[in-house]
C-alpha positions in Angstrom: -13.6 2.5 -13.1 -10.3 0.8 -12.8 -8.8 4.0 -15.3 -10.4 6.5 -13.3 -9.0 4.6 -9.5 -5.2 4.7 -11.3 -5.7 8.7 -12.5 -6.8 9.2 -8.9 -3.7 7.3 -7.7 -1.4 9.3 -9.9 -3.0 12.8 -9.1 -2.6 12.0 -5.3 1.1 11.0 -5.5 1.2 13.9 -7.1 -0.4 16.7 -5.0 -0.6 14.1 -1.6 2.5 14.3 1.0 0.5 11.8 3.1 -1.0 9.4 0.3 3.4 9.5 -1.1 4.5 8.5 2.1 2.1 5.6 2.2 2.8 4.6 -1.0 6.4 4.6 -0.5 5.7 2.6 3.1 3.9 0.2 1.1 6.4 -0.5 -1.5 8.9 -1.0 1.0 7.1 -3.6 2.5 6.2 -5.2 -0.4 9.7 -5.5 -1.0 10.4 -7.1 1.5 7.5 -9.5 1.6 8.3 -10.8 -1.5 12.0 -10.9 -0.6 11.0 -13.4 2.8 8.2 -15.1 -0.3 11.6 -15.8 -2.7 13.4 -17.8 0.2 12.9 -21.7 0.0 12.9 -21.9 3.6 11.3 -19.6 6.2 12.7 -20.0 9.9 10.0 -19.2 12.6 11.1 -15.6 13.0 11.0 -15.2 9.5 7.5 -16.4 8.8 6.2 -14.1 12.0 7.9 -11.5 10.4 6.6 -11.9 6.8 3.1 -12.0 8.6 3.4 -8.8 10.3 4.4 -6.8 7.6 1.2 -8.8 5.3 -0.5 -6.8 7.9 1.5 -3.5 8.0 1.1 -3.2 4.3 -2.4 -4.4 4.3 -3.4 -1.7 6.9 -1.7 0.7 4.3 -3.8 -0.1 1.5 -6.4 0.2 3.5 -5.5 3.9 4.1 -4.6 4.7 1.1 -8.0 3.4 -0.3 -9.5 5.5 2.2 -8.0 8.5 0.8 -8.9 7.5 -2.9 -12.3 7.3 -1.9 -12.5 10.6 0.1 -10.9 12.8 -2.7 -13.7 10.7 -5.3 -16.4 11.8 -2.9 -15.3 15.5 -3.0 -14.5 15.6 -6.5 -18.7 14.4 -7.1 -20.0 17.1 -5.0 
């Protein structure tokens, strides 16, 4: 199942203008996530920021997800 997800994945960065630009959004925040996650120290501001892109990049999955699913459904009927 996992196989099939990552072929889906691939095919829509592909063929996908929307489902690329999400992916590349998400990596971005990712990035810079993990960039705020590498610091010892996080000052308030930091931490509220670090937060709000969890969420920004969470909602992101969430749509890209959504898209993986829709082109699934298609593709079985």
């Amino acid at each position: 199942m996992e196989q099939y997800q990552e072929e889906i994945k691939a095919h829509l960065m592909a063929t996908d203008e929307e489902f690329r630009r999400l992916a590349t959004k998400h990596s971005e925040y990712k990035k810079r996530v993990e960039e705020l996650e590498s610091r010892p120290h996080l000052s308030d501001e930091d931490h509220m920021e670090e937060v709000r892109l969890k969420k920004i990049k969470l909602h992101l999955k969430d749509q890209m997800l959504e898209m993986i699913s829709r082109y699934r459904t298609q593709q079985t009927v």
